[in-house]
C-alpha positions in Angstrom: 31.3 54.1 -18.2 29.3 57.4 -18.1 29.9 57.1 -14.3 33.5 56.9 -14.3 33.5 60.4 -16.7 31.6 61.7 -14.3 33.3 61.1 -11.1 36.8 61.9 -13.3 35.0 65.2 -14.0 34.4 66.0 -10.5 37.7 65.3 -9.4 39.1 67.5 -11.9 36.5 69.8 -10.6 37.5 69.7 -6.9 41.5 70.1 -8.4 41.1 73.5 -9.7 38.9 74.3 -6.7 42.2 73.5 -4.6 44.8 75.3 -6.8 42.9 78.4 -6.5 42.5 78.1 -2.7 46.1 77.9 -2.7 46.9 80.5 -4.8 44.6 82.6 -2.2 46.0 81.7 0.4 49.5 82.3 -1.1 48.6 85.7 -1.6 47.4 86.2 1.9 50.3 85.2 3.2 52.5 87.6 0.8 50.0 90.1 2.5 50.7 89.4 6.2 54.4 89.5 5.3 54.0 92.6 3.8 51.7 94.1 6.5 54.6 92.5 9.0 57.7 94.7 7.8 55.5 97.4 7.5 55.0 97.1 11.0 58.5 97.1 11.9 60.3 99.7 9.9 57.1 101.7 11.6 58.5 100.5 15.0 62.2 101.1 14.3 60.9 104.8 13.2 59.2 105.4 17.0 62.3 103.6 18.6 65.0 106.3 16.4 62.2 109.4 17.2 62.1 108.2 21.0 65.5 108.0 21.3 65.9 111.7 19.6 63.2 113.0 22.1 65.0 111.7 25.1 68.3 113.4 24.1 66.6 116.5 23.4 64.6 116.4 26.5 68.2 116.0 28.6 69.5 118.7 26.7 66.5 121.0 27.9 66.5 119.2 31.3 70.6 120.5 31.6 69.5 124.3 30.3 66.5 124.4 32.8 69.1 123.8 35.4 71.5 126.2 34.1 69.2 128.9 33.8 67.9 127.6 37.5 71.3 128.5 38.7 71.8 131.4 36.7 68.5 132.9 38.1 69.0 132.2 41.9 71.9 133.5 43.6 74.1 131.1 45.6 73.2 130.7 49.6 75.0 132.5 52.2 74.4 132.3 56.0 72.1 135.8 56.3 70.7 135.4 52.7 68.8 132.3 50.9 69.3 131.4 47.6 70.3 127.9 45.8 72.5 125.1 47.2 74.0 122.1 45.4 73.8 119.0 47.8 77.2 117.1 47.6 79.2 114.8 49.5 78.1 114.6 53.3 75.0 116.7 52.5 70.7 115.7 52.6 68.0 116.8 52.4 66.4 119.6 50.2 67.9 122.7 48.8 65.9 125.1 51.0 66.4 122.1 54.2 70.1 120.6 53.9 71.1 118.3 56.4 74.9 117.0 57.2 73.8 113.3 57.5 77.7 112.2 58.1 78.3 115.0 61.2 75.2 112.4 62.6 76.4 111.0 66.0 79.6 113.5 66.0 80.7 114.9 69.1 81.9 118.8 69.2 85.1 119.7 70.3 83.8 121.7 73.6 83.4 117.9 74.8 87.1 117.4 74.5 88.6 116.0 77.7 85.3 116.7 79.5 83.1 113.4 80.9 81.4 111.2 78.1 84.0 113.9 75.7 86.9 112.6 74.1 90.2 112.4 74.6 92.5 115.1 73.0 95.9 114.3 72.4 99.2 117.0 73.1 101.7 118.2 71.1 103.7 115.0 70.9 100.7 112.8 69.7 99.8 111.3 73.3 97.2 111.6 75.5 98.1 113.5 78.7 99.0 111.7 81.7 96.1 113.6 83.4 93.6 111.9 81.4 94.9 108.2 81.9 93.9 105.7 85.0 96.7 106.2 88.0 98.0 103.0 87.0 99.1 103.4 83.6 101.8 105.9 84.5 102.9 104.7 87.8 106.0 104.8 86.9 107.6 107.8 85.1 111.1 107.6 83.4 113.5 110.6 83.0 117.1 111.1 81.5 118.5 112.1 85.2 117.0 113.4 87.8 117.8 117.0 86.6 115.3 115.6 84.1 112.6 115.8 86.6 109.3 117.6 86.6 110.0 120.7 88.9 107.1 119.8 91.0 106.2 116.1 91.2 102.8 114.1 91.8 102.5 112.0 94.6 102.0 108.7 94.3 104.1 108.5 90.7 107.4 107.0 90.8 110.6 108.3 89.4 113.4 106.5 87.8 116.6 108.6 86.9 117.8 106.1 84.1 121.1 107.2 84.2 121.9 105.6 87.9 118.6 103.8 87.5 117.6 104.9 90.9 113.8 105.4 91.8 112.4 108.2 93.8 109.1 109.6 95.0 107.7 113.0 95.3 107.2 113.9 98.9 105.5 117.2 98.6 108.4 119.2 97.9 111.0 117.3 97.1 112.4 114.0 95.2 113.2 111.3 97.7 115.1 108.8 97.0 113.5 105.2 97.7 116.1 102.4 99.4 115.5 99.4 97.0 116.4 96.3 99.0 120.5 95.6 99.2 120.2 91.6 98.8 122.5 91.2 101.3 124.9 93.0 103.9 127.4 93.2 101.8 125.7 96.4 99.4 124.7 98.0 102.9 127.1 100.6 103.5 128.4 100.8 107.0 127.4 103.6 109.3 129.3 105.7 111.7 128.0 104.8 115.1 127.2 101.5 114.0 129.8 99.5 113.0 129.9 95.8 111.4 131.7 93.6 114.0 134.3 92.1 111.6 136.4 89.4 112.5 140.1 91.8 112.8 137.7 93.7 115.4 136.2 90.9 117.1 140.3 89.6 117.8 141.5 93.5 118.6 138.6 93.7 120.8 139.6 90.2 122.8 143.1 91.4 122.5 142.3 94.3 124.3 140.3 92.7 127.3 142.8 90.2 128.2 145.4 93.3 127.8 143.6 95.0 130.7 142.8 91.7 132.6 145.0 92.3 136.3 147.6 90.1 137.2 148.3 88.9 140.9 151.9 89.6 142.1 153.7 86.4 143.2 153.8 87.9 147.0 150.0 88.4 146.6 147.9 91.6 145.8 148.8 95.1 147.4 146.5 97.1 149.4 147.3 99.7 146.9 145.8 97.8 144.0 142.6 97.2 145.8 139.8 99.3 145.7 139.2 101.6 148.5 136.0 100.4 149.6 137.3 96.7 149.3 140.5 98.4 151.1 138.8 99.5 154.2 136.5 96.4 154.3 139.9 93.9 154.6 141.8 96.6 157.0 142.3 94.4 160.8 141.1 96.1 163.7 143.6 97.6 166.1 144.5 94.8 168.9 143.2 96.0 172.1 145.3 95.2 175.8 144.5 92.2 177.3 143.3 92.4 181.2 146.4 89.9 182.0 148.9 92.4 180.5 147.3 95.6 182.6 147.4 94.1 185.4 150.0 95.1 187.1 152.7 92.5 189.1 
């Protein structure tokens, strides 16, 4: 019996040992919590006072620059002084460069080898500046609507008779396209096309002039003279019988 008071006295014992712990630790804990907000309203305090510095320091960081610019006179091209980098500009203040003119090429290369080409007044680029065969052929309203001195080897179409000619140093000339056939040849003056009303006038006119023999045979008269004296007989000469006298 004594034993069992005992032990029942050391449990109680050990009980009240474990409330208190408790109540310790309870209190510890209340302290870390405590300790914990602490911590943050602290933080939120820096965060608020670091956000007020950086304003402030951008609102210094905008009047340094104004009183920069204030202070130092804008550059000019005998004088130095500040210069805002913008746009196509690099580089430093005191050492712009013009990044975007890089690879650029100036206009005294216009129209010259590895240049550019420059267009005229109408937006195109002059025939002078083109390969030979690109422009060949030139057309004009009329040939009124020619240049007054031509190039040679160009050819010229007046496309209002759509006829082509060439420039032969000092004049237009016309070039013969082909007719297709004889009948878009016009005929010439010396020659003429032997049409079938010549061909029959022509025959007409041989067999017109053809002679025809007399019945009674042809006249000496109608012979030539050569042919004439070739046919005359030879006068009869006297025979020795008819000399001789009886």
């Amino acid at each position: 019996m004594q034993a069992a008071v005992v032990a029942a006295e050391q449990a109680r014992d050990e009980a009240v040992a474990a409330r208190d712990q408790v109540v310790v630790d309870q209190t510890a804990l209340a302290d870390a919590v405590a300790d914990a907000e602490d911590a943050r309203d602290a933080a939120l305090g820096h965060a608020g006072t670091a956000q007020t510095a950086a304003g402030e320091a951008q609102t210094w960081a905008a009047a340094a620059e104004a009183v920069v610019i204030d202070q130092i006179p804008n550059a000019s091209a005998s004088t130095k002084g500040g210069l805002r980098l913008t746009g196509d500009l690099g580089g430093t203040w005191d050492a712009p460069t013009v990044p975007g003119l890089t690879g650029k090429q100036s206009t005294s290369e216009r129209n010259q080898p590895n240049g550019y080409a420059g267009l005229d007044g109408s937006g195109l680029v002059p025939a002078v500046l083109l390969p030979s065969y690109v422009d060949d052929v030139l057309e004009h309203a009329n040939l009124a609507g020619f240049p007054a001195t031509g190039s040679v080897g160009k050819i010229y179409v007046a496309l209002d008779t759509g006829r082509i000619y060439r420039w032969s140093g000092s004049a237009y000339v016309e070039i013969s396209a082909s007719p297709g056939s004889t009948d878009a040849v016009p005929e010439g003056s010396a020659n003429l096309y032997f049409t079938d009303a010549r061909a029959q006038a022509a025959t007409a006119a041989a067999i017109a002039a053809k002679y025809t023999k007399p019945a009674g045979g042809i006249p000496a008269a109608d012979l030539a003279a050569a042919v004439q004296t070739s046919s005359a007989r030879p006068t009869p000469r006297s025979s020795p019988a008819a000399s001789r006298t009886t």
